[in-house]
DRENDO-1510 file (C-alpha; in Angstrom, 1 decimal, always signed):
<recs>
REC; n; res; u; v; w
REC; 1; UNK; -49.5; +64.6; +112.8 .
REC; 2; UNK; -48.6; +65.1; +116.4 .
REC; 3; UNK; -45.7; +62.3; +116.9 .
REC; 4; UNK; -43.6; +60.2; +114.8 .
REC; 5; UNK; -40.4; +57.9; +115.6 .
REC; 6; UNK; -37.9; +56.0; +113.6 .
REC; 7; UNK; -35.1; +54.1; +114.5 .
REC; 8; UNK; -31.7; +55.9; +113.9 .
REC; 9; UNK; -28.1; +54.6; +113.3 .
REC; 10; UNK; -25.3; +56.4; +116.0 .
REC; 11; UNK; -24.2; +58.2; +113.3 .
REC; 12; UNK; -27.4; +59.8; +112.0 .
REC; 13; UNK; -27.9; +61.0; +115.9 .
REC; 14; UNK; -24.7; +62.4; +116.0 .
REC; 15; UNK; -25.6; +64.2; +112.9 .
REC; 16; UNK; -29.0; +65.0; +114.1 .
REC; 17; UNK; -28.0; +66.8; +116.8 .
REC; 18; UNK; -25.7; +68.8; +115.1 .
REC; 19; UNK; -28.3; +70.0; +112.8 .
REC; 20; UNK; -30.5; +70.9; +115.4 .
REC; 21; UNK; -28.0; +72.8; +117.6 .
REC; 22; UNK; -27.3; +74.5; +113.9 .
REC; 23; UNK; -30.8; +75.6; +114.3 .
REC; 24; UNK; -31.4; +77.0; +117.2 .
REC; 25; UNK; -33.0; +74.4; +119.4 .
REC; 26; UNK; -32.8; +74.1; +123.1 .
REC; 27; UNK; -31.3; +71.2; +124.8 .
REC; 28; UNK; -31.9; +69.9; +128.4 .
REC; 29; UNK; -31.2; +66.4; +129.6 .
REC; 30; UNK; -33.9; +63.6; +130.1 .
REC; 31; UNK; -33.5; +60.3; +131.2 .
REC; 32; UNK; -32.7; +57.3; +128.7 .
REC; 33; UNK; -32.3; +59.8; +126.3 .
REC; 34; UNK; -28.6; +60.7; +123.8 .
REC; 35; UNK; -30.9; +64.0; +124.0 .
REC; 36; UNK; -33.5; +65.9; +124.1 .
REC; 37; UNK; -34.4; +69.4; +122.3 .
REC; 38; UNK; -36.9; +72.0; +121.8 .
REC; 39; UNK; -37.8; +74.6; +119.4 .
REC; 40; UNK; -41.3; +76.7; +119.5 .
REC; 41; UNK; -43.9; +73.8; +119.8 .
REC; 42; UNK; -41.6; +71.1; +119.0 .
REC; 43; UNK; -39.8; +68.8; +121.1 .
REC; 44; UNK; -37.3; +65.7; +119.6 .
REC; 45; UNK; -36.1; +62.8; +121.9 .
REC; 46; UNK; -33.2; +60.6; +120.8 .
REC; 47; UNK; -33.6; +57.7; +123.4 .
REC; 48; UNK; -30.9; +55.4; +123.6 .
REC; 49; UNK; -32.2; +52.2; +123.2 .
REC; 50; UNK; -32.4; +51.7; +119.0 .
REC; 51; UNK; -31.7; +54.6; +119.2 .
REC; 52; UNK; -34.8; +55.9; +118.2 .
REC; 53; UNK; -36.0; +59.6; +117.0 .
REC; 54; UNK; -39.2; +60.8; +118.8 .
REC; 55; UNK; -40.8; +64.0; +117.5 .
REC; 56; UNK; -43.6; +65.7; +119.5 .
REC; 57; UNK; -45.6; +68.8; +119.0 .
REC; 58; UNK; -46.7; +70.9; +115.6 .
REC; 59; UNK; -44.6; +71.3; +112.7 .
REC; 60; UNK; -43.6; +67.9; +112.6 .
REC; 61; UNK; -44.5; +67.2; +108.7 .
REC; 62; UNK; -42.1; +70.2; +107.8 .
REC; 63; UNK; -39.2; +68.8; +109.9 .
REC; 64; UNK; -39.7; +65.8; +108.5 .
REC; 65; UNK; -40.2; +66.8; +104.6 .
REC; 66; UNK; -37.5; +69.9; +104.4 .
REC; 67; UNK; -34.7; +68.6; +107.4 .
REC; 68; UNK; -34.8; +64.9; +109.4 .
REC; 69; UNK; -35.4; +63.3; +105.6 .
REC; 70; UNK; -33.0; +64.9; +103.2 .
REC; 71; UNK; -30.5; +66.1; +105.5 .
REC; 72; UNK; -30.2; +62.9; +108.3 .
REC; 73; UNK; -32.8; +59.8; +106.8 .
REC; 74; UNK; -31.7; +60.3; +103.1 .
REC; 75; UNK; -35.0; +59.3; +102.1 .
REC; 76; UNK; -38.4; +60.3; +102.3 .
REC; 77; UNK; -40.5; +57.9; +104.7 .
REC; 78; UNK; -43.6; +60.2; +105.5 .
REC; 79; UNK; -45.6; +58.2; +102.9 .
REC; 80; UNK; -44.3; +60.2; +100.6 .
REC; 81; UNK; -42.6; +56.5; +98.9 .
REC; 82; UNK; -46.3; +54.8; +98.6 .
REC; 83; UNK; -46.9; +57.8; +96.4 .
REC; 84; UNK; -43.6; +57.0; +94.3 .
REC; 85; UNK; -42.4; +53.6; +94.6 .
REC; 86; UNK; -45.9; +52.0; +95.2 .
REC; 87; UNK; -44.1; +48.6; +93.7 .
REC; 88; UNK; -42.5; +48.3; +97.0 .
REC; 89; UNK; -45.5; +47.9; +99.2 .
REC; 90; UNK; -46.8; +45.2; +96.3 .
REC; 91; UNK; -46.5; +42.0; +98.0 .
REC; 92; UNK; -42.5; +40.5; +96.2 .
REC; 93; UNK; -39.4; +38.6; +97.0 .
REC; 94; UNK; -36.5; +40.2; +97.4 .
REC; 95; UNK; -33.5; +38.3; +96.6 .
REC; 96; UNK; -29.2; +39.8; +97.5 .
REC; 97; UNK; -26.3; +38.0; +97.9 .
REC; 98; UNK; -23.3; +38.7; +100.5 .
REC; 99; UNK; -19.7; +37.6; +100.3 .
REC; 100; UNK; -19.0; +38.0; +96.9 .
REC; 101; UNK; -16.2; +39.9; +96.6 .
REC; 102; UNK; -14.9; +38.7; +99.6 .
REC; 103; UNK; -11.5; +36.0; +99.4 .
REC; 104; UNK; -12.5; +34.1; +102.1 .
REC; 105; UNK; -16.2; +32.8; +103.4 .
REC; 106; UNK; -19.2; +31.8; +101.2 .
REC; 107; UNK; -21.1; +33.1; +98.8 .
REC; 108; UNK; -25.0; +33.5; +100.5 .
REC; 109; UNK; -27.8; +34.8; +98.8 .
REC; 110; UNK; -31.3; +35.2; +100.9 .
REC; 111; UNK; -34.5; +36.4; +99.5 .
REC; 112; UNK; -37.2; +37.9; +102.0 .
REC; 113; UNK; -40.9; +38.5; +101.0 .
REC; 114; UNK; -42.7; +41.0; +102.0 .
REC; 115; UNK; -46.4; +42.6; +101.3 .
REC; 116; UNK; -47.3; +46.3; +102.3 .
REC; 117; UNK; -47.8; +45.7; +106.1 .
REC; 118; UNK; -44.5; +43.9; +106.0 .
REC; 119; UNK; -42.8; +47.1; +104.3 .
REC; 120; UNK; -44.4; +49.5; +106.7 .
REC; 121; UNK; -43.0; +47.2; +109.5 .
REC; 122; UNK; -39.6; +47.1; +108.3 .
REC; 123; UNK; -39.7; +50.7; +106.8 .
REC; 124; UNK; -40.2; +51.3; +111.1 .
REC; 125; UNK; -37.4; +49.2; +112.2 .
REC; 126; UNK; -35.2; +51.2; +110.0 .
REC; 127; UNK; -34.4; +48.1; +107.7 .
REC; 128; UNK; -32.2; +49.7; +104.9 .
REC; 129; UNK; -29.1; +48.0; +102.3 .
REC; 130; UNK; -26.5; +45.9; +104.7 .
REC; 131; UNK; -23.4; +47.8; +103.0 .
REC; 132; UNK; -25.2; +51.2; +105.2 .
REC; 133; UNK; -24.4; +49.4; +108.3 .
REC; 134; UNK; -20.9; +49.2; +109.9 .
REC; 135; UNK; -21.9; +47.2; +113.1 .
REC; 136; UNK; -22.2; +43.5; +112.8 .
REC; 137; UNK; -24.2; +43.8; +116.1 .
REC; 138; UNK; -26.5; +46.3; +114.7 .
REC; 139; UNK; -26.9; +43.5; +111.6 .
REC; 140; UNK; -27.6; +40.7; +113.6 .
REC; 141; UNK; -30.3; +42.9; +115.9 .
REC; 142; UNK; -31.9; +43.8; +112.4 .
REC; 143; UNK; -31.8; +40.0; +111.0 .
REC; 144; UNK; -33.6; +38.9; +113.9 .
REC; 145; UNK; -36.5; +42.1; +113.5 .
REC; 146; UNK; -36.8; +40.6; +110.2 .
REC; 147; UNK; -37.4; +37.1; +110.4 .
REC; 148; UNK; -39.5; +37.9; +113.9 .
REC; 149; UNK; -42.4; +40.1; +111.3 .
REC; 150; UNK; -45.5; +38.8; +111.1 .
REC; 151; UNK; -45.6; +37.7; +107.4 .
REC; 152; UNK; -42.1; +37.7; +106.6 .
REC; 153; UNK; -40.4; +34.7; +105.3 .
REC; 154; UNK; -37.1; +34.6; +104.7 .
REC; 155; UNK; -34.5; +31.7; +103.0 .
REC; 156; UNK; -30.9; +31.6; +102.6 .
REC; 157; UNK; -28.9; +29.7; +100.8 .
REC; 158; UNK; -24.7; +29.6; +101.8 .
REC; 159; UNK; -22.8; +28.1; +99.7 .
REC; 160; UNK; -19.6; +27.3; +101.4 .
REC; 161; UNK; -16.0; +27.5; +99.9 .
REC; 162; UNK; -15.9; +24.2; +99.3 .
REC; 163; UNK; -19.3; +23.8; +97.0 .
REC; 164; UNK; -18.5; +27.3; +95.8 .
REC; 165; UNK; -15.2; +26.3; +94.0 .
REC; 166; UNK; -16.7; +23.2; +92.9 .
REC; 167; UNK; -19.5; +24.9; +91.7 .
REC; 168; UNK; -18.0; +27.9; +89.9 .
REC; 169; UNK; -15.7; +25.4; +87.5 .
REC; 170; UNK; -19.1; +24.3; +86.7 .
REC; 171; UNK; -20.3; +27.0; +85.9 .
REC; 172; UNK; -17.0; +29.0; +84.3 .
REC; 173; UNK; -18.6; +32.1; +85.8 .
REC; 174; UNK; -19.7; +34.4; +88.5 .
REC; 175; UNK; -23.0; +35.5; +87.0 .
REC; 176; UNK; -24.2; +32.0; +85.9 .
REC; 177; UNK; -23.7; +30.9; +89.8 .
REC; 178; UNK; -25.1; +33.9; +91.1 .
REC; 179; UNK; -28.4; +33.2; +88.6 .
REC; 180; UNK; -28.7; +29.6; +90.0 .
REC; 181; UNK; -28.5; +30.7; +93.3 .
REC; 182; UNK; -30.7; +33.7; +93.3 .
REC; 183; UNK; -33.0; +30.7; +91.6 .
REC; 184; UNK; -33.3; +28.1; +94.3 .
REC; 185; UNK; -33.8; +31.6; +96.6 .
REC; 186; UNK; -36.8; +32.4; +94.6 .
REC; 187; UNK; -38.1; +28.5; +94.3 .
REC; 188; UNK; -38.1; +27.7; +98.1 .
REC; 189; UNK; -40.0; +30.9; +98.2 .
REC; 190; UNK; -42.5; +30.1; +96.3 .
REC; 191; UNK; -42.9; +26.6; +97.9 .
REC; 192; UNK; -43.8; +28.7; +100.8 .
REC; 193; UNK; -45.6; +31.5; +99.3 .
REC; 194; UNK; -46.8; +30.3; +95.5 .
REC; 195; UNK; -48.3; +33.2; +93.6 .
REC; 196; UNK; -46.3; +35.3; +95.0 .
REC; 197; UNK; -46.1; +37.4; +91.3 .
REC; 198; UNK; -42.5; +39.1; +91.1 .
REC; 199; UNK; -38.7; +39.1; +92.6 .
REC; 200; UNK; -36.4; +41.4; +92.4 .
REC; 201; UNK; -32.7; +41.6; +92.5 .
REC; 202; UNK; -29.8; +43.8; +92.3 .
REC; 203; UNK; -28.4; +44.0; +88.2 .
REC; 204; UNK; -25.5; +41.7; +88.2 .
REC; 205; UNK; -26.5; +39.9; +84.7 .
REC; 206; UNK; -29.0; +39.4; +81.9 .
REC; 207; UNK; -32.1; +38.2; +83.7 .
REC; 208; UNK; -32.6; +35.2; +81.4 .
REC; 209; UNK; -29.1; +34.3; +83.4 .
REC; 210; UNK; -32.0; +33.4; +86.4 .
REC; 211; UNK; -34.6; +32.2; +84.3 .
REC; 212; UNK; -32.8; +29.6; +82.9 .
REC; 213; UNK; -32.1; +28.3; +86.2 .
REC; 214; UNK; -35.7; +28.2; +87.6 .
REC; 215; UNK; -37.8; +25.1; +87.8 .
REC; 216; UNK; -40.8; +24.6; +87.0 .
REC; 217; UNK; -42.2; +25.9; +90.3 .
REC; 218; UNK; -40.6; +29.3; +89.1 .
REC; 219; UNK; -41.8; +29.4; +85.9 .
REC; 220; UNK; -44.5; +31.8; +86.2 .
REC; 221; UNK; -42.8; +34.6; +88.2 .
REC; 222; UNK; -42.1; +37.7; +86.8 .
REC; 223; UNK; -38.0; +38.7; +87.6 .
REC; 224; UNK; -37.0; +42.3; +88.1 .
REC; 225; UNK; -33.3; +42.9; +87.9 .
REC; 226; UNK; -32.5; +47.0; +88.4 .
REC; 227; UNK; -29.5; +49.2; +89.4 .
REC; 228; UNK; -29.6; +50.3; +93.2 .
REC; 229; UNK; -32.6; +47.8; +94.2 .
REC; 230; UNK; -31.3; +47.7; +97.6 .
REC; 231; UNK; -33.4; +51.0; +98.1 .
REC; 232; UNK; -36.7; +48.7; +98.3 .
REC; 233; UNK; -37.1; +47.0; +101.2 .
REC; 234; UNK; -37.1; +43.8; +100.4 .
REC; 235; UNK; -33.7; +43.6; +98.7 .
REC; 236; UNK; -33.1; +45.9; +101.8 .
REC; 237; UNK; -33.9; +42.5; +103.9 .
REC; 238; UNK; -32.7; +40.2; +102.2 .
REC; 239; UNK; -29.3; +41.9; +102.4 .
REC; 240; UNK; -29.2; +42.1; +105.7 .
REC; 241; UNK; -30.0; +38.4; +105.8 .
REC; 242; UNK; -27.3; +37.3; +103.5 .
REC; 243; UNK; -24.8; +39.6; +105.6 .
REC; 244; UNK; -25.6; +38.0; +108.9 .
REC; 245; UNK; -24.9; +34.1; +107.7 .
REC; 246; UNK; -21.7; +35.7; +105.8 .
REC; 247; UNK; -19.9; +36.9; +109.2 .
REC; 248; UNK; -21.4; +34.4; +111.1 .
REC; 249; UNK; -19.8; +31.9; +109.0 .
REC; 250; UNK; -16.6; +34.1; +109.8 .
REC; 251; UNK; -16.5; +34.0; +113.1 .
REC; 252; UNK; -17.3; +30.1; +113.1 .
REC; 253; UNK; -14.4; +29.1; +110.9 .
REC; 254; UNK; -12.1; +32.0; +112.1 .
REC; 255; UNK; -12.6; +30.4; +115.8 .
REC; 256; UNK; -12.0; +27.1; +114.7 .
REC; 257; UNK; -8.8; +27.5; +113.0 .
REC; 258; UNK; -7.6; +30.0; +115.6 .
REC; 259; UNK; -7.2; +32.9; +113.0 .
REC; 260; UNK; -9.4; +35.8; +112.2 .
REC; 261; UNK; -10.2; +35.0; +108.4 .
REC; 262; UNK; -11.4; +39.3; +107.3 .
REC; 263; UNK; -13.2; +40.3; +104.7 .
REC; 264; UNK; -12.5; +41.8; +101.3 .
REC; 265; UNK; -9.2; +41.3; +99.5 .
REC; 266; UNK; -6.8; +43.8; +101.4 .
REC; 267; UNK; -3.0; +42.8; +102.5 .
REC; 268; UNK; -4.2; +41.8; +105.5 .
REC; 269; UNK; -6.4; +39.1; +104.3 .
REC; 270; UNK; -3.4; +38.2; +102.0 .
REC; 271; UNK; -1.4; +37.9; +104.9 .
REC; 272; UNK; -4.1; +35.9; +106.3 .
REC; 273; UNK; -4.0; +33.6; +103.5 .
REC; 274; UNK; -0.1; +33.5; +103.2 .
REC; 275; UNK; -0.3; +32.1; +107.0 .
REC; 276; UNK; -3.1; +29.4; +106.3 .
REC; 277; UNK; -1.0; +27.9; +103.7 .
REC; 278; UNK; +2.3; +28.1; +105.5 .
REC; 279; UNK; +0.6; +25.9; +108.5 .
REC; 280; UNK; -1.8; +23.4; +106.0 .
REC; 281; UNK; -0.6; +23.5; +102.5 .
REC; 282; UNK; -2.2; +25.2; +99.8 .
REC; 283; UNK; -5.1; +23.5; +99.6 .
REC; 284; UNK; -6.5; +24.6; +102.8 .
REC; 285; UNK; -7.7; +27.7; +100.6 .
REC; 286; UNK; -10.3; +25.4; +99.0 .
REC; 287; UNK; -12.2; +25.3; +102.1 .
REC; 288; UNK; -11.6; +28.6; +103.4 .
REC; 289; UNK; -11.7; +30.9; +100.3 .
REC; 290; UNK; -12.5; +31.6; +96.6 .
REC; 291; UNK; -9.7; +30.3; +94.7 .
REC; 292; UNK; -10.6; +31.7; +92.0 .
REC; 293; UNK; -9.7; +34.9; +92.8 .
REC; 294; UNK; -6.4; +36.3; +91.8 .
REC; 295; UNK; -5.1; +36.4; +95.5 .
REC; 296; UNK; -5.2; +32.5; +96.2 .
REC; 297; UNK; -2.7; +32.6; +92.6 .
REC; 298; UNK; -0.2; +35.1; +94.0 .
REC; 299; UNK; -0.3; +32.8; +97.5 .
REC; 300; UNK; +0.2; +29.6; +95.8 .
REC; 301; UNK; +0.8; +30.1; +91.8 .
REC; 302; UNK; +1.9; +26.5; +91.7 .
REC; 303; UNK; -1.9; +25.2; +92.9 .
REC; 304; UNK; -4.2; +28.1; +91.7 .
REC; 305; UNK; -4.0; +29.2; +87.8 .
REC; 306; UNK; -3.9; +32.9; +87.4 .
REC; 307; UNK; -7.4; +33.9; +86.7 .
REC; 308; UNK; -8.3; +34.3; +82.8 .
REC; 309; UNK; -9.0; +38.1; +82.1 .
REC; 310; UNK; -12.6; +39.5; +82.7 .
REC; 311; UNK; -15.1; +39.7; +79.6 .
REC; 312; UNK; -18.8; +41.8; +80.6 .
REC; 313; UNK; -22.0; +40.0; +79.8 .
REC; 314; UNK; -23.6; +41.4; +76.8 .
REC; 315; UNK; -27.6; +41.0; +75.8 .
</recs>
């Protein structure tokens, strides 16, 4: 190997460079580059635009293997994940959901499939889990490298505040709506890729929770439910996916109503909330938010019953 490059986030160049200052590399400036350095027959270009890591020169397997992976990448992407997770590059659906915790927006879940060209595509753009990024720009440049890869196919489903509240009394639970929408995910997949053989999803439930909720176009599919699944790249994806339609949504509805509606369930939000109800009654937080979480009962107790205490699923 006499080159290799890899898109980095701004804070795993800044961390780059300090490592390689720590060890004794040269630095001298370049055009379109954050930097450039040089040690014995080596050379490594961050270039702005991505940026993006270029590595030149001999002894670019052992930077790789012993510094850029473990210390910057936290992963290791020299192949060395064919050899260990080979599942990933197995052609799948990954299936993640974004919003969920969050007062106000939707619930989306988006499933991406991908086959081992795919991977090695987005393994190159530097696809990794949506809670890794900070920027919303950087997630919106990544949703778009997604669904522009040959092969790819992506679906989302968003279900607004509205459905959502309507939809969980239904259901009496998080987990059961989360398995029927990780379900019509996987379905539309399959009307677009059928045999595709397995998906796989971050553990939130028992997987019979999904299964139950499949028709009979899903049937035949095997489900994968694991802890940390957003380290294979198609849960990876579809994360990012889901993330973009959530703050998109956001900035839709936050525009309209002349108020930023945040995300998570901090004082701010609250404050949020408090002013929402103030100007359009309580019920506005139907449409905006998740009333059944705790925070639309200590903005309007009189509209929104105190939620009943948590009980975890059991097998």
């Amino acid at each position: 190997m006499n080159s290799y490059t890899h898109v980095l986030t701004t804070e795993q160049a800044a961390k780059l460079r300090a490592l390689l200052e720590q060890s004794g590399f040269t630095f001298a400036e370049r055009p379109y580059t954050l930097f450039f350095a040089q040690k014995d027959k080596m050379s490594v270009a961050v270039y702005e635009k991505g940026p993006k890591i270029l590595l030149q020169g001999k002894g670019i397997e052992d930077f790789l293997q012993f510094q850029l992976e473990p210390e910057i990448l936290g992963a290791a992407l020299l192949g060395y994940e064919e050899v260990h997770s080979p599942e990933m590059f197995e052609p799948h659906f990954g299936v993640d959901e974004s919003g969920k915790g969050d007062f106000f927006g939707p619930l989306v879940i988006a499933g991406v499939y991908v086959d081992r060209g795919i991977a090695r595509k987005f393994m190159e753009a530097g696809i990794q889990d949506s809670k890794r990024i900070g920027s919303d720009a950087r997630i919106r440049s990544l949703a778009d490298t997604i669904r522009k890869t040959q092969g790819a196919l992506t679906d989302t489903v968003i279900i607004g505040p509205e459905r959502y509240n309507v939809l969980y009394e239904k259901f009496g639970n998080l987990n059961r709506l989360l398995g029927w929408g990780h379900a019509r995910v996987i379905e539309d997949l399959l009307g677009r890729k059928p045999g595709c053989p397995r998906a796989l999803s971050d553990k939130f439930a028992d997987a019979r929770v999904i299964e139950r909720s499949l028709l009979q176009l899903g049937q035949a599919i095997k489900l994968e439910q694991r802890t940390k699944a957003e380290s294979d790249l198609a849960v990876a994806a579809a994360s990012i996916i889901a993330r973009e339609a959530f703050i998109d949504w956001l900035d839709k509805r936050s525009k309209a109503l002349g108020m930023k509606l945040g995300r998570g369930v901090s004082q701010p939000i609250k404050d949020a909330a408090k002013a929402l109800v103030a100007k359009h009654g309580p019920e506005i937080l139907r449409q905006v938010a998740k009333v059944h979480f705790r925070t639309a009962h200590e903005i309007a107790p009189e509209s929104f019953a105190a939620p009943p205490p948590r009980t975890e699923w059991r097998r």
